[in-house]
N, C-alpha and C positions, 0 to 999 in steps of 0.2 A: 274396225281396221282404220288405222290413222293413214295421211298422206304421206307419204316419202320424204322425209330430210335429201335435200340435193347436193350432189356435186356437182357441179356443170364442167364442160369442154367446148370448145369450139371445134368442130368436126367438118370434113369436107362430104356430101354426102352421095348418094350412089348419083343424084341426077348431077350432080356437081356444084351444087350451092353450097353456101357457108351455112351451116346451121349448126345449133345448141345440145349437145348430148348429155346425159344426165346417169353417170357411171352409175351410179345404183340402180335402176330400174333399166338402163341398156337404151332407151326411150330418147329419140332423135323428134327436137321440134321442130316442126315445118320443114317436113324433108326436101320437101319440091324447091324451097327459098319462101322466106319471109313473105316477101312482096306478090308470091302467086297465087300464095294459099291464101292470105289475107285479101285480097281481090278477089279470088273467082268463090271461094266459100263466104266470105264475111261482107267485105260492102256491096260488091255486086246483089247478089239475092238481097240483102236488107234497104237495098234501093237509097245507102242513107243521105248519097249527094241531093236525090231527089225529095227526101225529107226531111233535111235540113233549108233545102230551099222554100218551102212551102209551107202552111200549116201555122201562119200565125206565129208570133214572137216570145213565147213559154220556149223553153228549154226544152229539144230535145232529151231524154233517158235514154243513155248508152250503160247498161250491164254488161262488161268485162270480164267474165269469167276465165280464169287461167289466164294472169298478167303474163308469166312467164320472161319471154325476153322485150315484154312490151310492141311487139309487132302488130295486133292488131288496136291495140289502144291510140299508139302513136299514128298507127293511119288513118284513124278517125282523127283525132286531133289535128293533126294537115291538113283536113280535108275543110273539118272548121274553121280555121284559123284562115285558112287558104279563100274563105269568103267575102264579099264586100264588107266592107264597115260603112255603119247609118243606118236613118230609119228604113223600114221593109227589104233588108237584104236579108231576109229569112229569119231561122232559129238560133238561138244557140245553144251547144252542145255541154250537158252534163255527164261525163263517163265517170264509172265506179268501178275501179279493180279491186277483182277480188284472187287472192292470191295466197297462200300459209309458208313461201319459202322467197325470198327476193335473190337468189342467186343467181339465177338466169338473166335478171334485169341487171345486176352487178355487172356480171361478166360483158354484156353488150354495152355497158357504158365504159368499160375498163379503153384508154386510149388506143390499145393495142388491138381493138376488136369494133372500134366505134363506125369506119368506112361500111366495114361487109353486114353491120346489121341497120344503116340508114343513120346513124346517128351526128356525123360529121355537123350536120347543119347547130348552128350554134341554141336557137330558141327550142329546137326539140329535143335538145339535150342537156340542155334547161330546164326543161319541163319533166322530163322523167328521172334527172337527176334531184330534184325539189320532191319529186312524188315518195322516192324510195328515203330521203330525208328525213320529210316533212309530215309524211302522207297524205300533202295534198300540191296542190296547184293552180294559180287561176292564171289566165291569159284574158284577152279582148274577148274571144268570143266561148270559151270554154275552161268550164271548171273541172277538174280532174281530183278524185278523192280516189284513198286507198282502204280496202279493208282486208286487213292482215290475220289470218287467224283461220278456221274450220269454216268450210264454204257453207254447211245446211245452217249453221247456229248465225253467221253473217247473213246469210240470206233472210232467217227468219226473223231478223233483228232491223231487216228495212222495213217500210211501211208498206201493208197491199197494195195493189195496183199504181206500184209508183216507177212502172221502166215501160218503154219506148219499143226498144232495141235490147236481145239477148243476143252477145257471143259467147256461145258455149263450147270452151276449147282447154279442158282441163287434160289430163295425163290420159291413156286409153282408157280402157273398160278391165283390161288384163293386168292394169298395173293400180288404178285406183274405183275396183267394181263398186267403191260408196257414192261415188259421186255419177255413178251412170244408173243407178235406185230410182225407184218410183215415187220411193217418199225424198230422194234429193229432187226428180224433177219435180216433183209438188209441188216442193217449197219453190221454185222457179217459176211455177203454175200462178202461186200466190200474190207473186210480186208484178206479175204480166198486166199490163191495165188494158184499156178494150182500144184494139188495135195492134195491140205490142205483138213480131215476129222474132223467133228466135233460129239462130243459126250455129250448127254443128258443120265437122268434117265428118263424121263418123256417118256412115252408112250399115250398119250392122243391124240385123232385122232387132235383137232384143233392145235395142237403143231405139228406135222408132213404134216398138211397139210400148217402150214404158213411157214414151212421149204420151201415145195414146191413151195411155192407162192413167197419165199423171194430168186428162184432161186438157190436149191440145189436140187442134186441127194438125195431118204432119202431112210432109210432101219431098219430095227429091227435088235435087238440085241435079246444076250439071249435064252435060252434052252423054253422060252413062249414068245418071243418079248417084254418083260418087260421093254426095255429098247429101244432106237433110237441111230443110227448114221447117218449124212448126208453127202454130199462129191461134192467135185466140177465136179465128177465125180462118174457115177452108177458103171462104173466099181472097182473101189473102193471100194463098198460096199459088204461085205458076203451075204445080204438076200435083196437085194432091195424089195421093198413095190410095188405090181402085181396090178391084174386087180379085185382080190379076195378085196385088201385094199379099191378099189375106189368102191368096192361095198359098203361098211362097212361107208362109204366117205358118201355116196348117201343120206345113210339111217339113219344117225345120226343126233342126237339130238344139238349137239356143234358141227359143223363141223370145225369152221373158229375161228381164233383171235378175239381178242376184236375189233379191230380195223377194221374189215371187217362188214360193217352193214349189216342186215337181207335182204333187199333188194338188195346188192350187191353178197348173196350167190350164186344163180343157175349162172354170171357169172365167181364168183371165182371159181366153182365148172368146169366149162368147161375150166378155163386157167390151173386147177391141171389138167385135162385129157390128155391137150396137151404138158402136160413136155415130153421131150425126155425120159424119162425112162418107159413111159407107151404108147408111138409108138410102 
């Protein structure tokens, strides 16, 4: 199964924010508003103010997965940009989007839609319109590259353990079940270097449990677990997922990936028990 060719729209959404709808799949991005979902699911949990300040002067690894309308790449990018300049004012930031349709980024640079998706400021629309270009970008303190094309064969196409930072925010699980796979998060698994956390919206047990399978520590986010972080390590994580989760595991209706068949369940189901975070 291929990704979906986009149409996009600008759409008012239930909570009343501007956000991106994509007539073929019916699939509304970041329903809450750009700016909340990108906060409370992406930099917040990934701490990355806090890890770009620190950690020595190597380059931050930001993995961008689902550019989309550029909402969370561009708020990383601020966030760098938006730092001291000189020696010891921290890291700088390398993000890499990954993406197979630029329509949605289109549409949020188009003049007539620039205010409601953040982009009015002149340098950060600058910056994502060079990216959809050029397919890249450098500023002072952050390079921004793009990779255009099928996310597992991009992904398996960077070098192991060469990212920081996963945002994992592609299309749902209903609309593109290839990229929510064990053998996609693998290839996610591959590229993670020691340290690197990644962060989803998605809270759906067979999304956390192919986290598992695909060989990460996983954990909930959020004031309800609304949201997941994984990590190359549990310690990393604020709330790891207990023994309460793998009950919820047992008893579910969708436990596993698409890619996990019905009969392979009760043993996937014993190899999530024996991850190190739930010894």
């Amino acid at each position: 199964m291929t990704s979906p060719h986009l149409d996009c729209e600008v759409v008012l959404a239930r909570s009343g924010a501007t956000a991106i709808r994509d007539r073929v799949t019916g699939e509304i991005m970041h329903p809450r508003g750009p700016d909340v979902e990108t906060a409370e699911v992406y930099l917040g949990p990934s701490r990355l103010a806090e890890r770009l300040a620190t950690g020595g002067e190597e380059p931050l690894v930001l993995f961008d997965v689902g550019l989309g309308a550029g909402s969370n790449a561009l708020a990383a990018w601020r966030l760098s940009e938006s730092r001291p300049r000189g020696p010891g004012a921290g890291r700088p930031l390398d993000i890499v989007s990954f993406e197979h349709d630029l329509s949605a980024l289109a549409l949020a640079l188009d003049e007539r839609h620039r205010a409601a998706f953040g982009l009015t400021d002149a340098r950060a629309h600058g910056a994502a319109s060079a990216l959809a270009r050029d397919g890249h970008h450098e500023a002072y303190r952050t390079r921004w590259r793009l990779c255009l094309g099928d996310l597992r064969e991009a992904l398996e196409a960077e070098p192991a353990g060469s990212a920081d930072v996963v945002f994992w925010d592609p299309f749902s699980r209903e609309v593109t079940p290839e990229l929510w796979t064990v053998a996609c998060l693998r290839a996610a698994r591959r590229v993670c270097r020691d340290g690197c956390t990644l962060h989803t919206y998605s809270a759906a047990t067979a999304t956390r449990s192919g986290l598992v399978l695909a060989g990460f520590a996983v954990g909930a986010d959020g004031a309800r677990g609304e949201s997941t972080s994984a990590a190359v390590h549990a310690s990393d994580l604020a709330s790891p997922l207990d023994a309460r989760w793998l009950l919820r595991l047992s008893r579910s209706g969708a436990p596993f990936p698409t890619d996990v068949a019905p009969e392979a369940h009760e043993a996937a189901l014993e190899a999530v028990r024996a991850a190190p975070q739930f010894r």
